[in-house]
PDB file of the backbone (N, CA, C, O) and the ligand in Angstrom, with CONECT records:
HET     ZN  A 101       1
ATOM      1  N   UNK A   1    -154.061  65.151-247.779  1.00  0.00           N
ATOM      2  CA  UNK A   1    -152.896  65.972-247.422  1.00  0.00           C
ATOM      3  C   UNK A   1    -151.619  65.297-247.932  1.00  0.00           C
ATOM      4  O   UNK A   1    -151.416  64.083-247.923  1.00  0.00           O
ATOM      5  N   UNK A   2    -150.615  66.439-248.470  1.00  0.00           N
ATOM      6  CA  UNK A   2    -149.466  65.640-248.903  1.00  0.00           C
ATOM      7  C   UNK A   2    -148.647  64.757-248.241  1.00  0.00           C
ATOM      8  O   UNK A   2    -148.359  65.703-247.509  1.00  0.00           O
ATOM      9  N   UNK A   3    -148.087  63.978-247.858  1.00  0.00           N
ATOM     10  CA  UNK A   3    -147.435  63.226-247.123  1.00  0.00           C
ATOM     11  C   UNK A   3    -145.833  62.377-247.703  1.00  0.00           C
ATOM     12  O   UNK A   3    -145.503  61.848-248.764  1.00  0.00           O
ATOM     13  N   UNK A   4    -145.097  62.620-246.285  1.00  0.00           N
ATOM     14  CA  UNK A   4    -143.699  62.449-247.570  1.00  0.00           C
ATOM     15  C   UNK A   4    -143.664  60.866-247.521  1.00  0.00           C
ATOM     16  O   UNK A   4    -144.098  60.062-246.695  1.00  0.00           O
ATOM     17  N   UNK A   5    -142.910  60.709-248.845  1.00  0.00           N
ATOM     18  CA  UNK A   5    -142.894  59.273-249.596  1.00  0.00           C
ATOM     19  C   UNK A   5    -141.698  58.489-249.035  1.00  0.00           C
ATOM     20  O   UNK A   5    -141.797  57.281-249.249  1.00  0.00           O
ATOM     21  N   UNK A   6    -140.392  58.935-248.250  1.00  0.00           N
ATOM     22  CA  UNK A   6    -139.789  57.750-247.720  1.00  0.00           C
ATOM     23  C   UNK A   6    -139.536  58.958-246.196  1.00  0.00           C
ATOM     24  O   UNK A   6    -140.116  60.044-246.174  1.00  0.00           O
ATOM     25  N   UNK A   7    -138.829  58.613-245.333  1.00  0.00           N
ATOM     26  CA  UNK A   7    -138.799  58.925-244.151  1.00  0.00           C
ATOM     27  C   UNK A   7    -137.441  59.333-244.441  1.00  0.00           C
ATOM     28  O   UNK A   7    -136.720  58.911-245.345  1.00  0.00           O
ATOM     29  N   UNK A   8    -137.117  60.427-243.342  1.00  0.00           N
ATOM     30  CA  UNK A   8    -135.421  60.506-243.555  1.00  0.00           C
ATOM     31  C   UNK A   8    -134.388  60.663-242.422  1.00  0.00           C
ATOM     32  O   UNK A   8    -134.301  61.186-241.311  1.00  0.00           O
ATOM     33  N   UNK A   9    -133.482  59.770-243.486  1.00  0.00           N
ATOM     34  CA  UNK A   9    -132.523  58.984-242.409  1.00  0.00           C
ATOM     35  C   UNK A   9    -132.036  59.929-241.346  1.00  0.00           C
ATOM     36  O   UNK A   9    -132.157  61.145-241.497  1.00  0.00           O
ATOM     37  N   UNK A  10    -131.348  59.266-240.004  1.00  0.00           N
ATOM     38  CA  UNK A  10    -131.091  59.935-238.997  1.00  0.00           C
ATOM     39  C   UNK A  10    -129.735  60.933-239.157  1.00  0.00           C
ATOM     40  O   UNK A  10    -129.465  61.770-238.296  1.00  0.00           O
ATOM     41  N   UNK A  11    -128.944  60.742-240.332  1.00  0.00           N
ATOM     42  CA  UNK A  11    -127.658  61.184-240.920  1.00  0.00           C
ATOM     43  C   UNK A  11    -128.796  62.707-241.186  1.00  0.00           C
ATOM     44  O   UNK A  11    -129.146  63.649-240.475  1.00  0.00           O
ATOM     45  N   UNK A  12    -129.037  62.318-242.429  1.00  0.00           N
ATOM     46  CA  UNK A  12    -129.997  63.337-243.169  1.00  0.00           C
ATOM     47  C   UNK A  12    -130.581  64.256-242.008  1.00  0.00           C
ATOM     48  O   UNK A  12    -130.086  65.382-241.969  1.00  0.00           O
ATOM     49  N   UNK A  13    -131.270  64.048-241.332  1.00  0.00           N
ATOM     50  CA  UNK A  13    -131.759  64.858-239.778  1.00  0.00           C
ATOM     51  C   UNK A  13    -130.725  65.615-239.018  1.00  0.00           C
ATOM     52  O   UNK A  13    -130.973  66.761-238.642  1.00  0.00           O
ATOM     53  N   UNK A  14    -129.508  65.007-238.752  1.00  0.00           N
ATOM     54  CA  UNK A  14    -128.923  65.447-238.013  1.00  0.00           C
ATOM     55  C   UNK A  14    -127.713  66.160-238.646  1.00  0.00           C
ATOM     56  O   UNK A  14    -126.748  66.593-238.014  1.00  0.00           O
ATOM     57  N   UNK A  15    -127.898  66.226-240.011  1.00  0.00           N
ATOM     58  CA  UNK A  15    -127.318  67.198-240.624  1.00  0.00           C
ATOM     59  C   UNK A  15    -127.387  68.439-240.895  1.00  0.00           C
ATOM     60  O   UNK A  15    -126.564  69.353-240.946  1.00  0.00           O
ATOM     61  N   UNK A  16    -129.406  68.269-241.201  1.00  0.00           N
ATOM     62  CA  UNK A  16    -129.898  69.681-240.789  1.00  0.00           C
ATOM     63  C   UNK A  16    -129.880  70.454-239.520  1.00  0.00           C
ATOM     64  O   UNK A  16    -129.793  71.669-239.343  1.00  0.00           O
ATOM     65  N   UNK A  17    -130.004  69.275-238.511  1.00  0.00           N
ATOM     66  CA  UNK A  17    -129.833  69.714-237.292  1.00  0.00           C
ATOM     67  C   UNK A  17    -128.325  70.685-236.912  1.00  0.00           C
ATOM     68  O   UNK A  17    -128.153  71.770-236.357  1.00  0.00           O
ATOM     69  N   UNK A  18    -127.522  69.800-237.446  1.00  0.00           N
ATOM     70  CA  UNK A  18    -126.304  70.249-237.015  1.00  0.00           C
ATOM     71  C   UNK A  18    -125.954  72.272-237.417  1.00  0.00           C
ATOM     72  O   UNK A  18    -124.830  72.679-237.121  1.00  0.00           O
ATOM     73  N   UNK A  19    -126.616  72.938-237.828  1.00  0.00           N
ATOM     74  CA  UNK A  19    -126.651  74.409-238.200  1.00  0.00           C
ATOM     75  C   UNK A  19    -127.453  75.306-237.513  1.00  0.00           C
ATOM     76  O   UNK A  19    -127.593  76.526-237.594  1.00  0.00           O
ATOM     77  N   UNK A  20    -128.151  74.098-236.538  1.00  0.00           N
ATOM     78  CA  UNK A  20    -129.312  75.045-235.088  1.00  0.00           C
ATOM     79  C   UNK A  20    -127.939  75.403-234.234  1.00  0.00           C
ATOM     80  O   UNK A  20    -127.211  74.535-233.751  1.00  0.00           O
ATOM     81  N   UNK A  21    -127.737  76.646-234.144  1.00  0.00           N
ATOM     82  CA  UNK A  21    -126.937  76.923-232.549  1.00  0.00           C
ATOM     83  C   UNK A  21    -127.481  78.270-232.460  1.00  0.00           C
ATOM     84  O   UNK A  21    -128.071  78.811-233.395  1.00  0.00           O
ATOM     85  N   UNK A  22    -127.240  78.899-231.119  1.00  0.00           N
ATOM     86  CA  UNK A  22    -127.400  80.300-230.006  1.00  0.00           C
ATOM     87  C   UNK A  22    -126.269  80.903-230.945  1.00  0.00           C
ATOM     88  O   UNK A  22    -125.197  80.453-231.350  1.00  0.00           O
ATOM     89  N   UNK A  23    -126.974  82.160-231.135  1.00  0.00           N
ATOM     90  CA  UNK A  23    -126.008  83.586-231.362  1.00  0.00           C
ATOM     91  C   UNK A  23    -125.967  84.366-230.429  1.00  0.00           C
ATOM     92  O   UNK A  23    -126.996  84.495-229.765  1.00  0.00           O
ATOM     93  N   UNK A  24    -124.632  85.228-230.031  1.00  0.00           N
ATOM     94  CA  UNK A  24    -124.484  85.787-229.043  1.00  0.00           C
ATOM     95  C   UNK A  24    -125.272  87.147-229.304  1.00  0.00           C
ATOM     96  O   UNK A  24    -125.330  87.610-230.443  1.00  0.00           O
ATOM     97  N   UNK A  25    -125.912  87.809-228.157  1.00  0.00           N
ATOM     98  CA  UNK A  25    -126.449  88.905-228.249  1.00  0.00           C
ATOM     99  C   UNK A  25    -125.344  90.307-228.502  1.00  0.00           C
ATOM    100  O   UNK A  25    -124.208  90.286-228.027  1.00  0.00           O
ATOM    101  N   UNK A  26    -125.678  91.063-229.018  1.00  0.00           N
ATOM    102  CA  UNK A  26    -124.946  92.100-229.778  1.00  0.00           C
ATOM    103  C   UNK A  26    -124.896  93.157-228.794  1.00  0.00           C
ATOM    104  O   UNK A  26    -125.699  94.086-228.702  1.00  0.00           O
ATOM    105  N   UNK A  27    -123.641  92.886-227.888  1.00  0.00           N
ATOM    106  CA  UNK A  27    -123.777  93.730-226.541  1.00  0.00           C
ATOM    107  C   UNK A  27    -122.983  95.356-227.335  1.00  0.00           C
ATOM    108  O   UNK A  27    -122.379  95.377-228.407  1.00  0.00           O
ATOM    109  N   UNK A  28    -123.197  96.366-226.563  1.00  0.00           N
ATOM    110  CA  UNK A  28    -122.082  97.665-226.834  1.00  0.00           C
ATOM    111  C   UNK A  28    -121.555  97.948-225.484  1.00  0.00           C
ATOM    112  O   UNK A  28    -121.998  97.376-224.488  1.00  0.00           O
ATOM    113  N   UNK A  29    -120.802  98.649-225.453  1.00  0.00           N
ATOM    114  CA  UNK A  29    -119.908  99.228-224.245  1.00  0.00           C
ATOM    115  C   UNK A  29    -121.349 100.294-224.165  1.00  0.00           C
ATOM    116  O   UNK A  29    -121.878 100.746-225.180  1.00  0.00           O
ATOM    117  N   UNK A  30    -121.740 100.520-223.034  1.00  0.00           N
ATOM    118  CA  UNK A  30    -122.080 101.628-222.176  1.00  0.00           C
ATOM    119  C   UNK A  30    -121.119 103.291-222.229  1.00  0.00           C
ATOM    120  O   UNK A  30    -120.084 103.317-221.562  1.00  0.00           O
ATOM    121  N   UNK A  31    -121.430 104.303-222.849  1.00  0.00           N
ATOM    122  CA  UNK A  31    -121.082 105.393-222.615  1.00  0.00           C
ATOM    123  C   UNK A  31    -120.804 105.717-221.551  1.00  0.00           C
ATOM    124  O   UNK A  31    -119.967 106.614-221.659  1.00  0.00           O
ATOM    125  N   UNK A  32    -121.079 105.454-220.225  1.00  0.00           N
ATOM    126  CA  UNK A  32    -120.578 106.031-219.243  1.00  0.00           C
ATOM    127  C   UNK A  32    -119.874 105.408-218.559  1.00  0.00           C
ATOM    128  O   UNK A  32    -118.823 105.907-218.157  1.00  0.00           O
ATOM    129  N   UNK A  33    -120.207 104.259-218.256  1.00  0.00           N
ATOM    130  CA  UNK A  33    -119.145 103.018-217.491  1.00  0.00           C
ATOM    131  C   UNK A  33    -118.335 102.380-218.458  1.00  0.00           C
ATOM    132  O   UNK A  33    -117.175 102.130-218.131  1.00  0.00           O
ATOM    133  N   UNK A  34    -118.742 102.060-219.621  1.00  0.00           N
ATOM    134  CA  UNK A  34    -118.060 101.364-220.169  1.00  0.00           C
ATOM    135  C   UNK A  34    -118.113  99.697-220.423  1.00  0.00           C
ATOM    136  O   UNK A  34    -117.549  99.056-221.311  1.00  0.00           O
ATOM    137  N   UNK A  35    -119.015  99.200-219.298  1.00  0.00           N
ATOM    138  CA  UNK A  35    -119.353  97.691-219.391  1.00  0.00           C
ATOM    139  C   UNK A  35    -120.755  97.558-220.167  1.00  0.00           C
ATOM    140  O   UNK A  35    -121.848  98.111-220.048  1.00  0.00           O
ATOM    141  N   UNK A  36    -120.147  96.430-221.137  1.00  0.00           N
ATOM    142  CA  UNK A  36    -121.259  95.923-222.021  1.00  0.00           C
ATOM    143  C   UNK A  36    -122.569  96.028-222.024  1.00  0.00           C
ATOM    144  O   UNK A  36    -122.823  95.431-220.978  1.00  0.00           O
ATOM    145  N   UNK A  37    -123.531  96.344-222.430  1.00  0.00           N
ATOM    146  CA  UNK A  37    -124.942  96.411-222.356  1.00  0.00           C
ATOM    147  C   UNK A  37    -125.372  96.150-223.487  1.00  0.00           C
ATOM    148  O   UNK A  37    -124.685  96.039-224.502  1.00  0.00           O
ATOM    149  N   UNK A  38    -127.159  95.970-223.353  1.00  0.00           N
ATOM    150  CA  UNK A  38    -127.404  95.611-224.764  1.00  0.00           C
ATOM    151  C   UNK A  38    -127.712  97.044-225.188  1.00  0.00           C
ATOM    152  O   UNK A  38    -127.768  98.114-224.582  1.00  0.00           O
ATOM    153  N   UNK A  39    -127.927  96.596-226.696  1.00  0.00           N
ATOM    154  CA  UNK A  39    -128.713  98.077-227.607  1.00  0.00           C
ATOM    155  C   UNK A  39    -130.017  98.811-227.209  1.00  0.00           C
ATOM    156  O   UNK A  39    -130.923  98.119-227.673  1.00  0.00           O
ATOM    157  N   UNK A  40    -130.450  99.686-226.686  1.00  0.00           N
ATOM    158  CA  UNK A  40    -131.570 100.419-226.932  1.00  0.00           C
ATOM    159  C   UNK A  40    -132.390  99.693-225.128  1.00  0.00           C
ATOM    160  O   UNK A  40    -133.520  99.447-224.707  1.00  0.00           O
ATOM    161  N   UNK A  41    -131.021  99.621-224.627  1.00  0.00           N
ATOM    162  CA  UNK A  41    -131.722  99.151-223.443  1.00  0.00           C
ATOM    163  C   UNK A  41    -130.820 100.215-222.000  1.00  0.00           C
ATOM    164  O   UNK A  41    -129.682 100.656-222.161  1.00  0.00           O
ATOM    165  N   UNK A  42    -131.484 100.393-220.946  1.00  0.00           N
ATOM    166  CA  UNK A  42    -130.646 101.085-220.154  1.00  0.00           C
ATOM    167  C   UNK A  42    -129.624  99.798-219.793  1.00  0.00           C
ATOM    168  O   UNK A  42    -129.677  98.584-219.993  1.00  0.00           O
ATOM    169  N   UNK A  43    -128.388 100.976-218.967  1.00  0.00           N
ATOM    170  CA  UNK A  43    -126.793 100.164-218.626  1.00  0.00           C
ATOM    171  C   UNK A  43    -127.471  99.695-217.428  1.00  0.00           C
ATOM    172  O   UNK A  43    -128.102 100.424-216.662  1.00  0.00           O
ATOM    173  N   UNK A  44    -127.279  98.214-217.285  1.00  0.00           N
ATOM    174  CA  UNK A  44    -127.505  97.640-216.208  1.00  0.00           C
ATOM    175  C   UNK A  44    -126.657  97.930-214.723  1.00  0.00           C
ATOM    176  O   UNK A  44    -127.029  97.619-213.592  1.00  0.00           O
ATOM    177  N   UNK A  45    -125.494  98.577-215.100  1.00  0.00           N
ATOM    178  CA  UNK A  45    -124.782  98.844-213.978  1.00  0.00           C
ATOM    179  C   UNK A  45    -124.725 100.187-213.618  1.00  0.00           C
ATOM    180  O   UNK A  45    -124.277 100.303-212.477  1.00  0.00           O
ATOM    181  N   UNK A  46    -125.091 101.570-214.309  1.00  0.00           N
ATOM    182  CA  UNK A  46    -125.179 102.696-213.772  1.00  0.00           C
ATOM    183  C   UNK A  46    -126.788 102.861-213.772  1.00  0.00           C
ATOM    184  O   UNK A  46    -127.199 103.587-212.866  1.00  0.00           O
ATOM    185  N   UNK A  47    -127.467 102.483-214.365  1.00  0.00           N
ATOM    186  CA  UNK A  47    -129.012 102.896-214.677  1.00  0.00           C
ATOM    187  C   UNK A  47    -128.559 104.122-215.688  1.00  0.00           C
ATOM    188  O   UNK A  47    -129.277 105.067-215.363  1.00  0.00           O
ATOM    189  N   UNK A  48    -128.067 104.356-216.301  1.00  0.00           N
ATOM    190  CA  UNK A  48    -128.365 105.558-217.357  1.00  0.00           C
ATOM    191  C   UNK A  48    -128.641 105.104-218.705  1.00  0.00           C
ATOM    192  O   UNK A  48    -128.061 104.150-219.224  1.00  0.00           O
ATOM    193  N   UNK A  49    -129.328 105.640-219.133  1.00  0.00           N
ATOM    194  CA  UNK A  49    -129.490 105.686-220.758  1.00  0.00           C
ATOM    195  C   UNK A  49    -129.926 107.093-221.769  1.00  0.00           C
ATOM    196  O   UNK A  49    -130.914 107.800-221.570  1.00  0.00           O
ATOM    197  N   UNK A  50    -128.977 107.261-222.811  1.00  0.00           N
ATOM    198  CA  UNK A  50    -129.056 108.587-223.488  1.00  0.00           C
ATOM    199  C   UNK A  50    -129.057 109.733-222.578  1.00  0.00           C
ATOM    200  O   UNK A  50    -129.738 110.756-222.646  1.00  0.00           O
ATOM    201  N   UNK A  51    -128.095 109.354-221.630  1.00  0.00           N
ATOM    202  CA  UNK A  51    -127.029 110.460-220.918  1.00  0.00           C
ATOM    203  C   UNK A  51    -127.966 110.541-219.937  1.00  0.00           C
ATOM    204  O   UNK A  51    -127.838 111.584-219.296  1.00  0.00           O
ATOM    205  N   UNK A  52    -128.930 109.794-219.540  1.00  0.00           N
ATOM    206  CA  UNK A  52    -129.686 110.797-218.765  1.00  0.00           C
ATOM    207  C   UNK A  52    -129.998 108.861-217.324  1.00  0.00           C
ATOM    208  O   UNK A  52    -130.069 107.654-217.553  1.00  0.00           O
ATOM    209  N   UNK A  53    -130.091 109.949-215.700  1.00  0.00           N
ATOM    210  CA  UNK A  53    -130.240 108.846-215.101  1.00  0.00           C
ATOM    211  C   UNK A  53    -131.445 107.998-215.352  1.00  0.00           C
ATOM    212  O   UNK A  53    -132.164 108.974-215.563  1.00  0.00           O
ATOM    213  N   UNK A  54    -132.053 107.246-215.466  1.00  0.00           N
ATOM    214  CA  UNK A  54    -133.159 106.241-214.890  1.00  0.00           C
ATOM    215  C   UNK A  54    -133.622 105.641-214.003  1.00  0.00           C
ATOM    216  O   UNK A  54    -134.819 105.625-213.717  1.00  0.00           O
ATOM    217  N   UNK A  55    -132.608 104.970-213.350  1.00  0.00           N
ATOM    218  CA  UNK A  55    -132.606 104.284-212.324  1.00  0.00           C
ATOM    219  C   UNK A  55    -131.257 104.860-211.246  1.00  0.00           C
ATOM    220  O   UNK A  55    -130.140 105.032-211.734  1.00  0.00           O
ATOM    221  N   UNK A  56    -131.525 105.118-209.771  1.00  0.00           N
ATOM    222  CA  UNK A  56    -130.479 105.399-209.072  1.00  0.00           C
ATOM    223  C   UNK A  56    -129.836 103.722-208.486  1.00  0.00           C
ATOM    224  O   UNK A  56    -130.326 103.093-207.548  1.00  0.00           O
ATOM    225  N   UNK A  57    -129.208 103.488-208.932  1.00  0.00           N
ATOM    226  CA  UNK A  57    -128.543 102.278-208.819  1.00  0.00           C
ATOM    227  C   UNK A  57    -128.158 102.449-207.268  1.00  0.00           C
ATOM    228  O   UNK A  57    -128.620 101.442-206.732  1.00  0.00           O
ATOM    229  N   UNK A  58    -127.557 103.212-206.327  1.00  0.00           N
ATOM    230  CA  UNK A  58    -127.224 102.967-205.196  1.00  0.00           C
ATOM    231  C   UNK A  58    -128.397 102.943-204.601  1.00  0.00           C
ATOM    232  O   UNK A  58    -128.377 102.157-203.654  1.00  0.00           O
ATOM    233  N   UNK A  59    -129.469 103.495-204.756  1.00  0.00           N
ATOM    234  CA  UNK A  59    -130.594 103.258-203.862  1.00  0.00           C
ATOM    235  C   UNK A  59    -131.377 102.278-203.751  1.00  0.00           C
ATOM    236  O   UNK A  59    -132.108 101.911-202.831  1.00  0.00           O
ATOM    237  N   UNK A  60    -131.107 101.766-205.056  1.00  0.00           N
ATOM    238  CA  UNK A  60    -131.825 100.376-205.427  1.00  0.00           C
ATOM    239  C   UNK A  60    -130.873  99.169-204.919  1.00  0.00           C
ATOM    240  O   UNK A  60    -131.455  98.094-204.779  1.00  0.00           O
ATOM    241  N   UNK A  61    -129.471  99.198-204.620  1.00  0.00           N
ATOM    242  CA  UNK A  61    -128.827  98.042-204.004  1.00  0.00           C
ATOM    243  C   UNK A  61    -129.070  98.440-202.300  1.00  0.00           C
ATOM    244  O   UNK A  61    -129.303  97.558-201.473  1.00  0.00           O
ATOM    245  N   UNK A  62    -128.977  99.860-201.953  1.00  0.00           N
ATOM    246  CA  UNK A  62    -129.906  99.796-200.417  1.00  0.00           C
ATOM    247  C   UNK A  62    -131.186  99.589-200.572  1.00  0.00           C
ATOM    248  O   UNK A  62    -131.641  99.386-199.446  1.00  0.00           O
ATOM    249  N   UNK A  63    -131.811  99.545-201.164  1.00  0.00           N
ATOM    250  CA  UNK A  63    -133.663  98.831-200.691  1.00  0.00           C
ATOM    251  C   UNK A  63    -133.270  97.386-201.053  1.00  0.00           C
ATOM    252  O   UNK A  63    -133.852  96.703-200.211  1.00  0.00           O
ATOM    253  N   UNK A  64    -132.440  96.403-202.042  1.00  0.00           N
ATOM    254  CA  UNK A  64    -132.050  95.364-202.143  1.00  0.00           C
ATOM    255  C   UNK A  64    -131.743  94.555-200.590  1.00  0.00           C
ATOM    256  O   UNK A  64    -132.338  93.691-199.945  1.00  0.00           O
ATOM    257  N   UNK A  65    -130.329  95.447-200.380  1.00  0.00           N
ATOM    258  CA  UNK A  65    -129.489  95.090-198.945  1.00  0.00           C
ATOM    259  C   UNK A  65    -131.172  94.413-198.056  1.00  0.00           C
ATOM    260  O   UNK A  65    -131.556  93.290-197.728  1.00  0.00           O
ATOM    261  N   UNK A  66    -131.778  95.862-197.955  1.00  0.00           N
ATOM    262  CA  UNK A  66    -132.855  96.124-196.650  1.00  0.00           C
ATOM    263  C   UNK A  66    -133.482  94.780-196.753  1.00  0.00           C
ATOM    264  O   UNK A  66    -133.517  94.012-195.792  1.00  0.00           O
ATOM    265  N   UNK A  67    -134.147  94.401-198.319  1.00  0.00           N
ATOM    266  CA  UNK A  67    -135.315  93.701-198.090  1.00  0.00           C
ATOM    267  C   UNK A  67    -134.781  92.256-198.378  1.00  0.00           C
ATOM    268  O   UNK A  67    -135.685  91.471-198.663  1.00  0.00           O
ATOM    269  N   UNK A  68    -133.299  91.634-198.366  1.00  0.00           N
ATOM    270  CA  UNK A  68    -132.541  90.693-198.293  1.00  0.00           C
ATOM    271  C   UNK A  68    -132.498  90.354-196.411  1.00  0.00           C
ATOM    272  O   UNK A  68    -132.701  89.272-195.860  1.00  0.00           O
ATOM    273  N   UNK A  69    -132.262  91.308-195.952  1.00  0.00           N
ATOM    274  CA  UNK A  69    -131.889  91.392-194.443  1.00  0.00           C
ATOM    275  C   UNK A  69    -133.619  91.144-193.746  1.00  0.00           C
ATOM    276  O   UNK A  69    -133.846  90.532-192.702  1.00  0.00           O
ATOM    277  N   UNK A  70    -134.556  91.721-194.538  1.00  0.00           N
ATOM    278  CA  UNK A  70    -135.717  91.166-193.884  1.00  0.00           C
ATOM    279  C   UNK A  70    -136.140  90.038-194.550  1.00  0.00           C
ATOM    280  O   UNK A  70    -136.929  89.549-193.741  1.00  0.00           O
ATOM    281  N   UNK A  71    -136.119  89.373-195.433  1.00  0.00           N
ATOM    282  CA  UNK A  71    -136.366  88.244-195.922  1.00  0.00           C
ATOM    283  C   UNK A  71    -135.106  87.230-194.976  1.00  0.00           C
ATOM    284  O   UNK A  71    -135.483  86.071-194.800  1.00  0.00           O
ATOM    285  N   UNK A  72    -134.176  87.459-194.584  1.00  0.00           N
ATOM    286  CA  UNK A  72    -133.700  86.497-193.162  1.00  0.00           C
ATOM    287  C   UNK A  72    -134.346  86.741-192.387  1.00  0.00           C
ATOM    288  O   UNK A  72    -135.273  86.025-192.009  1.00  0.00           O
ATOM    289  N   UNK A  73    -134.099  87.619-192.014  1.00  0.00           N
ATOM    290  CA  UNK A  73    -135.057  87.613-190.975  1.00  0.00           C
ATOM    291  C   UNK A  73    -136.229  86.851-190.555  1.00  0.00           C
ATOM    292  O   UNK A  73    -136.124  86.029-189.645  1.00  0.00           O
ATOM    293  N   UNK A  74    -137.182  87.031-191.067  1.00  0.00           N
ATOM    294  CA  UNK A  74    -138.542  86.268-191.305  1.00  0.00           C
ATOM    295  C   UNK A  74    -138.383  84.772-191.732  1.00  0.00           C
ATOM    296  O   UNK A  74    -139.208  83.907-191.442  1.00  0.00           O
ATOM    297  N   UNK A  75    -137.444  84.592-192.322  1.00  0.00           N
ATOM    298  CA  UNK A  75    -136.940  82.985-192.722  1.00  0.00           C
ATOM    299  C   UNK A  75    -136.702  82.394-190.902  1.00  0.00           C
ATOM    300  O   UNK A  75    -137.389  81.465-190.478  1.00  0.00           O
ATOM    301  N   UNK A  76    -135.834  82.980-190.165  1.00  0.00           N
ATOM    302  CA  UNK A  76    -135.591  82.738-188.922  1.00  0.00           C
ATOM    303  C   UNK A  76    -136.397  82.334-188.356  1.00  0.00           C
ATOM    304  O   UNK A  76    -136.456  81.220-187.835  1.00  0.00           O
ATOM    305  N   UNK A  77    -137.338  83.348-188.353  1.00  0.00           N
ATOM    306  CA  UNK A  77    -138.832  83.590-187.299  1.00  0.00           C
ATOM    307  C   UNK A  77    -139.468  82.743-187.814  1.00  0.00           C
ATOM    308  O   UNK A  77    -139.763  82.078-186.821  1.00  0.00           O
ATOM    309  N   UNK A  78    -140.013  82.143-188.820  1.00  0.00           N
ATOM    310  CA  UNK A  78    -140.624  80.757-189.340  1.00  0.00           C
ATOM    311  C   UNK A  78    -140.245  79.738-189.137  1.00  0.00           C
ATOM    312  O   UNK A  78    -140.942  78.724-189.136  1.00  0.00           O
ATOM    313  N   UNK A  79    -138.800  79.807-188.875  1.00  0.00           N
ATOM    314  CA  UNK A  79    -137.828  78.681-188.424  1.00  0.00           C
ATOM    315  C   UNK A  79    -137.870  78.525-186.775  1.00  0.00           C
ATOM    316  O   UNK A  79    -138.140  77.379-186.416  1.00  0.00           O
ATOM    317  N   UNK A  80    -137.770  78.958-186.295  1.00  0.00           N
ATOM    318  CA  UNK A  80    -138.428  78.959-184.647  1.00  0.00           C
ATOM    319  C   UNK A  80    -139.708  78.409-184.206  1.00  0.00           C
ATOM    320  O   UNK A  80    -139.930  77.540-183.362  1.00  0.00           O
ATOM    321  N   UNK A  81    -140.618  79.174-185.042  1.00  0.00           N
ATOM    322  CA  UNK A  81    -142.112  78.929-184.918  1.00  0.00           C
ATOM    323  C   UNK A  81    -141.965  77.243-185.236  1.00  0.00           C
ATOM    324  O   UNK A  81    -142.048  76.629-184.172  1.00  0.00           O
ATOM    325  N   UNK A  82    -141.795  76.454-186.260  1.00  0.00           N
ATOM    326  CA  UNK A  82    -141.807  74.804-186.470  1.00  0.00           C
ATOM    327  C   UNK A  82    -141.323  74.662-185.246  1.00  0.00           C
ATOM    328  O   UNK A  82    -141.100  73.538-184.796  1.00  0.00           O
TER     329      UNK A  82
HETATM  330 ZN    ZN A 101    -123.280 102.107-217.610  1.00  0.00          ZN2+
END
C-alpha cells in the first residue's frame, strides 16, 4: 500500500485545517408569520406549510402545558415516597 514519504508539519495541517468551519443553514421567512424557517420544512411557529395547517400549534402547547404539569407532579410523588 502506498504510504506517504515524509509526515506533515503541524503548520501544513493546520492550514488545511484552518478552511473546516459550520455554514449557516439557509433559513426563509415563513409566509404567514413571517419568522425564519427552514426550506421545504413546516413553520415551526404556526405549524403551516404551503398555506395549509399541519400542526395546531395551540393545542399542542396545551397537551405540552398538561403533560409538563404531570411530569411535576409525579417528580413530587417520587420525591415523598424516598
Ligand atoms: Zn409560520
Amino acid at each position: 500500500m502506498a504510504n506517504p514519504k515524509r509526515r506533515h508539519s503541524t503548520i501544513r495541517q493546520n492550514t488545511r485545517r484552518s478552511q473546516w468551519k459550520l455554514s449557516k443553514p439557509g433559513l426563509t421567512p415563513c409566509p404567514r408569520c413571517k419568522k425564519p424557517k427552514l426550506p421545504h420544512f413546516m413553520c415551526p411557529n404556526c405549524g403551516y406549510y404551503n398555506g395549509k395547517e399541519i400542526v395546531n400549534m395551540e393545542k399542542k402547547k396545551e397537551n405540552k402545558d398538561k403533560k409538563d404539569k404531570k411530569d411535576k407532579k409525579e417528580k413530587k410523588e417520587n420525591k415523598k415516597k424516598k
